[in-house]
C-alpha positions, 0 to 999 in steps of 0.5 A: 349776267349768269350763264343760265340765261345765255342761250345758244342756238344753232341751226343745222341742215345735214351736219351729223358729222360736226354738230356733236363736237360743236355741241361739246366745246360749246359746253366746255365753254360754260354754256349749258342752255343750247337749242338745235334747229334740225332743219329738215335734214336728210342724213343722219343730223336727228338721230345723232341730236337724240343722244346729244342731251341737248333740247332740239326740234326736228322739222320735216322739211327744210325751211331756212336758217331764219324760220328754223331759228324763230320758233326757239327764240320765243321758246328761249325767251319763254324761259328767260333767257336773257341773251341769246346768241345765234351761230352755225353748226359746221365749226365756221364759228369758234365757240370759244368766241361766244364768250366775246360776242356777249361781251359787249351786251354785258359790259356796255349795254348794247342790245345787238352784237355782230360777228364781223369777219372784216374788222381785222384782216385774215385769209377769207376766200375770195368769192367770199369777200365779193358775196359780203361786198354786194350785200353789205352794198345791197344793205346799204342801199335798200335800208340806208345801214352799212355794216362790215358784215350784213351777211354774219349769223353769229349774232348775240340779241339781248332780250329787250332788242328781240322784244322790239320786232318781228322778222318777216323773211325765212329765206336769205334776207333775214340777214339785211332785214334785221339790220334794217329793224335794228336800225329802224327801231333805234336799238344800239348795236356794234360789231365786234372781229371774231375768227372765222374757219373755212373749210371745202365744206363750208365754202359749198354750201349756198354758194349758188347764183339763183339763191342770190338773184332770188335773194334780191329780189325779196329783199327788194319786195321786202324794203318796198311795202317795209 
């Protein structure tokens, strides 16, 4: 599989302090096709991208991972990419790792890799174990799927999977709903155990109860008219 047709992209809501380092170790890696998603930030995430040489599209609000992320996976696959892989930009992932996520889809064929926090053990804040128990089991329940790590968004898709079916969620149940379409749509898929970085910064973000009670019951809507 050449290089020129993996592509990388990554979200990025208010992360003008990191996504220029996580954009050049990305590139040090040998990948060059990267796509940034600037969802609706309000600091300085736009200004930074503009002398980044990298593709990027600057919504004007703040719309989710999910439906920042959709519009460039068309765009990649216009362009004829190959796999393309979805990861954060505030260096909870390590994109030395991409070269693993991929692995699997080039050397034995599956269409669908997740990142898995959980396959071996390593220090992962406690509420964070919890937060990934209650939505692996939520999961599971709504859509009859266990996976280690339902929540991960450090994904690799090879183009034959992405061609197979549309996510409808833009909030945070884009995550379980894909799992369900993966499953549905009988598309081979595996989890593979990659390092994971917490920081005070990280650990912030999203960590609110409404989000999880809202959450649920879209992904509870969601798996009654699927």
């Amino acid at each position: 599989m050449k290089k020129q047709n993996i592509f990388i992209i990554l979200p990025a809501y208010n992360e003008w302090t990191k996504i220029i380092s996580v954009i050049d170790e990305i590139k040090k890696s040998w990948f060059e096709n990267i796509i940034i998603v600037n969802d609706g930030s309000n600091d300085n995430t736009e200004e930074i991208l503009k002398k980044s040489w990298t593709i990027y599209l600057s919504h004007l609000v703040n719309r989710w991972a999910w439906a920042a992320t959709q519009t460039w996976i068309s765009f990649a696959l216009e362009l004829w990419a190959d796999i393309i892989v979805t990861m954060d930009s505030d260096w909870q992932h390590d994109p030395e790792d991409i070269k693993k996520i991929i692995k699997p889809i080039i050397q034995d064929w599956f269409e669908f890799v997740i990142w898995s926090r959980f396959l071996e053990t390593q220090e992962i804040p406690f509420i964070r174990k919890i937060f990934n128990w209650i939505w692996n089991f939520v999961t599971w329940f709504f859509f009859w799927v266990y996976v280690t790590d339902s929540q991960s968004w450090f994904k690799a898709f090879h183009k034959n999977a992405l061609n197979k079916f549309e996510i409808e969620s833009n909030w945070f149940e884009f995550c379980s709903e894909i799992i369900q379409k993966i499953h549905a749509n009988k598309i081979r898929y595996t989890e593979v155990s990659i390092s994971v970085k917490y920081t005070e910064y990280s650990q912030s973000k999203w960590q609110n109860f409404i989000n999880w009670v809202k959450t649920f019951l879209k992904l509870a809507i969601h798996s009654l008219i699927k």
